[in-house]
KOLGUVO-573299 format. One record per residue: residue number from 1; x, y, z of N, C-alpha, C in turn; residue in one letter. Coordinates in steps of 0.2 Angstrom, whole numbers. Atoms other than C-alpha are relative to their C-alpha. Last residue first. Example, Ala and Ser with C-alpha at 12.3 -4.5 7.8 and 13.67 -1.06 7.14 Angstrom:
% KOLGUVO-573299
   num      nu      nv      nw     cau     cav     caw      cu      cv      cw   residu
     2      -4      -6      -1      68      -5      36      -4       5       3        S
     1       4      -6       0      62     -22      39       4       6       0        A
//
This chain:
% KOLGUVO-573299
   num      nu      nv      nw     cau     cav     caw      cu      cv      cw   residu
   151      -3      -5       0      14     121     -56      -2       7       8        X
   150       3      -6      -1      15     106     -53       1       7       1        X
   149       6      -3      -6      30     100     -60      -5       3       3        X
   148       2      -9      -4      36      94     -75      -3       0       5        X
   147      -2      -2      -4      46      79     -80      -3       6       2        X
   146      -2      -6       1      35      73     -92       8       2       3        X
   145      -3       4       6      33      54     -88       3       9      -5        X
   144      -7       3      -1      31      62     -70       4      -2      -6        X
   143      -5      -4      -2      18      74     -75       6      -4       0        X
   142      -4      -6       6       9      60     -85       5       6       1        X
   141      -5       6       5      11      47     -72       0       5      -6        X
   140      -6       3      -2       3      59     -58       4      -3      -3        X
   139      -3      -6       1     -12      66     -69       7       0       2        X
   138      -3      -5      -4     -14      48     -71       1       7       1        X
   137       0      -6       2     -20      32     -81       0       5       7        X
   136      -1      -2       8      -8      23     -75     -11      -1      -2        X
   135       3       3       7      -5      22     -59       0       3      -5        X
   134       6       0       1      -6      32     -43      -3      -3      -7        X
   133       2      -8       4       9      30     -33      -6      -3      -4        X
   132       0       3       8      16      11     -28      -2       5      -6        X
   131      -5       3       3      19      16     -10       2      -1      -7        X
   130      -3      -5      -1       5      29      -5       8      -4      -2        X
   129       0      -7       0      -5      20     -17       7       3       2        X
   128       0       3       6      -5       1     -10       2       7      -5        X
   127      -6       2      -2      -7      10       7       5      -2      -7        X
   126      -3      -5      -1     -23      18       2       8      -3       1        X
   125      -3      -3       5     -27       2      -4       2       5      -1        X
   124      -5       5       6     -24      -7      10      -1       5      -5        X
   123      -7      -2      -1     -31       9      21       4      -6      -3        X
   122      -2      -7       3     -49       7      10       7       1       3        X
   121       0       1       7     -49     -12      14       3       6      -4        X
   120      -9       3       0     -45     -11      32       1       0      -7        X
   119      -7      -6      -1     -61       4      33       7      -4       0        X
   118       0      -2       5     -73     -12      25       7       8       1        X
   117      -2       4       8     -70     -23      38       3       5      -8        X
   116      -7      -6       4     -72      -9      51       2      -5      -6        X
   115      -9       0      -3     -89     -14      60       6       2      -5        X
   114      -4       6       4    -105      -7      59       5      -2      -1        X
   113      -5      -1       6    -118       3      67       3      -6      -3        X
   112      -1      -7       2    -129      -2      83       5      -1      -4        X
   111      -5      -4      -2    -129     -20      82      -2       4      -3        X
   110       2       3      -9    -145     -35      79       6       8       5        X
   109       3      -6      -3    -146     -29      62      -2       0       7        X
   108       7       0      -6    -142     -44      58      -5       3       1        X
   107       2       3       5    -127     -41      44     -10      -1       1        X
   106       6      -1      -5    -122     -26      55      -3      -5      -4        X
   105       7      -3       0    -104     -27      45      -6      -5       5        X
   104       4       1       6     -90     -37      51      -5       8       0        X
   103      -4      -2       8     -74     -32      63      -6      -2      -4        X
   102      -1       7       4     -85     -28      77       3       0      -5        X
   101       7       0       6     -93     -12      84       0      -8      -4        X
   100       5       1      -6     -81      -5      98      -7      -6      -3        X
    99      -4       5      -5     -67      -3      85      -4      -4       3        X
    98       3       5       4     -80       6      73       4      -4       6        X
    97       5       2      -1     -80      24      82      -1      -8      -3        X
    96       4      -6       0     -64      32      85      -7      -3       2        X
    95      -2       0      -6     -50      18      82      -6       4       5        X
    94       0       9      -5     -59      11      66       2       2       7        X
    93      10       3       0     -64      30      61       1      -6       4        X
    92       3      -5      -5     -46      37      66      -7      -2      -2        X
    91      -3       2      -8     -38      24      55      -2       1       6        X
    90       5       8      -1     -52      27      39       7      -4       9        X
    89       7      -1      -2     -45      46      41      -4      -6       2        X
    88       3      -3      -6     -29      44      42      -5       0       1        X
    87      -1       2      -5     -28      32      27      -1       3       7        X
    86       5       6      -1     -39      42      17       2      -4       5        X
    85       4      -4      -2     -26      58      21      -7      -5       0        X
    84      -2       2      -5     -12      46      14      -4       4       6        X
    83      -1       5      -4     -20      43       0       2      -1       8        X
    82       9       3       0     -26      58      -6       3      -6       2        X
    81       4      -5      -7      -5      64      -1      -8      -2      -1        X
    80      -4       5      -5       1      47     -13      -2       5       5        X
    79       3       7      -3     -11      52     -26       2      -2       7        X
    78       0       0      -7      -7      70     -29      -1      -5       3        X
    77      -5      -3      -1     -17      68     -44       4       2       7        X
    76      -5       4      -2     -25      53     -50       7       6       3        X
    75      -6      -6       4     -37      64     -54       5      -4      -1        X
    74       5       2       9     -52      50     -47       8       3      -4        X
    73      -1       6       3     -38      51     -31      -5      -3      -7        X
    72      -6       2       3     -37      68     -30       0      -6      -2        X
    71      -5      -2       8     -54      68     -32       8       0      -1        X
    70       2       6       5     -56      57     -16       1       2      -8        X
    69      -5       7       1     -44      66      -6      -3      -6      -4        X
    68      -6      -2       7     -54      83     -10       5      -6       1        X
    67       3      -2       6     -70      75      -1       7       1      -6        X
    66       5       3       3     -62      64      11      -3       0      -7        X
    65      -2       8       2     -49      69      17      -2      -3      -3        X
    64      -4      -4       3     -57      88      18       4      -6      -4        X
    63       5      -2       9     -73      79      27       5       3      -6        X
    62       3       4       4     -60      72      39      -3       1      -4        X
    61      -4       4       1     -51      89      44      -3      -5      -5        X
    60       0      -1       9     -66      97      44       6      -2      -2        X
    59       8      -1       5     -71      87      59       2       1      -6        X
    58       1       6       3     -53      86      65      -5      -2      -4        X
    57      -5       1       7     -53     106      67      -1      -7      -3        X
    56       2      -1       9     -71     103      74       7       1      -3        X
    55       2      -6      -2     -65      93      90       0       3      -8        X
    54      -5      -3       4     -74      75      90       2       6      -1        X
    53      -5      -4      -3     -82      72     104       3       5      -5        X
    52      -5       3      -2     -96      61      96       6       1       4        X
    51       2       5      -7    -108      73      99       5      -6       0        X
    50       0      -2      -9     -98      85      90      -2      -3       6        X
    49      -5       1      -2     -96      74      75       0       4       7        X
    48       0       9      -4    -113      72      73      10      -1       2        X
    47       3       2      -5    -114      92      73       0      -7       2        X
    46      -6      -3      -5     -98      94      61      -6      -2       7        X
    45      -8       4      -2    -108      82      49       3       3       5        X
    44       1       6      -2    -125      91      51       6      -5       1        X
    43       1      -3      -5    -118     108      45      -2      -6       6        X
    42      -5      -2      -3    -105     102      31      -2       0       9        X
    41      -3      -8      -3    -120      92      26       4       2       2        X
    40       3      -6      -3    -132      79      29       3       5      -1        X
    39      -5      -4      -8    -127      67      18      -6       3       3        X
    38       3      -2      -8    -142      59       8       3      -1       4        X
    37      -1       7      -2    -129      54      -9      -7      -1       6        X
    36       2       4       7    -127      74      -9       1      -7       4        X
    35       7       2      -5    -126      85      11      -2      -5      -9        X
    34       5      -4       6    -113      95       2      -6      -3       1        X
    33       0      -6       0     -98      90      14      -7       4      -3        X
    32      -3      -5      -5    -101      75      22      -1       8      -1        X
    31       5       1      -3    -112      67       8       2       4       5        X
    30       5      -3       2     -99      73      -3      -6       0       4        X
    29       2      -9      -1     -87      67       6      -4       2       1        X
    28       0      -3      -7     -92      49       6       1       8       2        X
    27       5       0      -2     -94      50     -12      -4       2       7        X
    26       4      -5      -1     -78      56     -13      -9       2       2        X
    25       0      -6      -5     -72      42      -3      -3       6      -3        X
    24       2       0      -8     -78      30     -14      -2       5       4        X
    23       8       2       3     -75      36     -32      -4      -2       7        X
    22      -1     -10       0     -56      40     -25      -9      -1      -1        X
    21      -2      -2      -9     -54      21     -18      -4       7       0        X
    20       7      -1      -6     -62      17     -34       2       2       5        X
    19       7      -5       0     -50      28     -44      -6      -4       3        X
    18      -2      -4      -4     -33      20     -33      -8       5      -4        X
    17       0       1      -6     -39       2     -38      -1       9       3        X
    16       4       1      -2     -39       5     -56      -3      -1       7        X
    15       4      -7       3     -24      15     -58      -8       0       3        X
    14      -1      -4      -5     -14       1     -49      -5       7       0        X
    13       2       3      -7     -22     -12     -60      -1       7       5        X
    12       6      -2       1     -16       1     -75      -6      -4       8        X
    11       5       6      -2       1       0     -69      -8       0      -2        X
    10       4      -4       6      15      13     -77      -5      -6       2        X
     9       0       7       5      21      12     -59      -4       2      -6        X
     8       3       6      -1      23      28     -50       1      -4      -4        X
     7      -2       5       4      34      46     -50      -7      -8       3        X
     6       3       3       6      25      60     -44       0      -7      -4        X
     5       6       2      -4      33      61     -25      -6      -2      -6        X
     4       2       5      -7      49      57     -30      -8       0       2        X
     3      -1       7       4      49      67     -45      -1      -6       3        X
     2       4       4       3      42      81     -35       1      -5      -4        X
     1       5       2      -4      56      81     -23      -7      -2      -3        X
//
């Protein structure tokens, strides 16, 4: 099972895509979880998610997707789970709050918020990932070129 789940392309492309994705999203974490970048915070983030509805397991749910799915994805570790935890997340954002918003960004600034362009981006590559594994360079393409599994 972890051969399967380790294995990928020896792709530097594919390597290259999958640590901005991870370079992204942590970002986004972080400002989620650790209030960096000018987040607000674990404690701010669950609060704007509550006025949204949203119920807090999801909350930290997505900050969790976010932040540790974006290092996996710098690590190249675990690629194709940090991907597939990006992907959910940026689904549940366009379904949730961007769908209503437009597909562009607020170029205008004539609309509250902003549209989802950019969350189709992040689940192509998340998708591109959770099919084609994490590249080369990898925690995931060295274990697999090993055979060993984490341990």
């Amino acid at each position: 099972m972890w051969q399967k789940l380790l294995a990928t392309r020896n792709s530097f492309p594919l390597g290259l895509v999958r640590l901005v994705l991870g370079v992204v999203m942590f970002a986004h974490g972080a400002q989620k979880m650790l209030g960096w970048f000018g987040g607000y915070g674990i404690t701010g983030t669950m609060g704007f998610f509550s006025q949204l509805g949203i119920p807090a397991p999801f909350g930290y749910l997505a900050i969790a997707a976010e932040f540790f799915g974006g290092l996996g994805l710098i690590l190249g570790f675990l690629s194709r789970i940090a991907a597939f935890g990006v992907l959910c997340n940026m689904v549940v954002a366009v379904l949730t709050v961007h769908i209503h918003l437009g597909f562009f960004m607020n170029w205008g600034g004539t609309n509250k918020g902003e549209g989802f362009e950019y969350h189709l981006l992040a689940i192509a590559i998340a998708l591109a990932v959770m099919i084609a594994g994490g590249g080369r360079p990898s925690v995931d393409h060295m274990l697999s070129a090993t055979g060993s599994p984490p341990a």
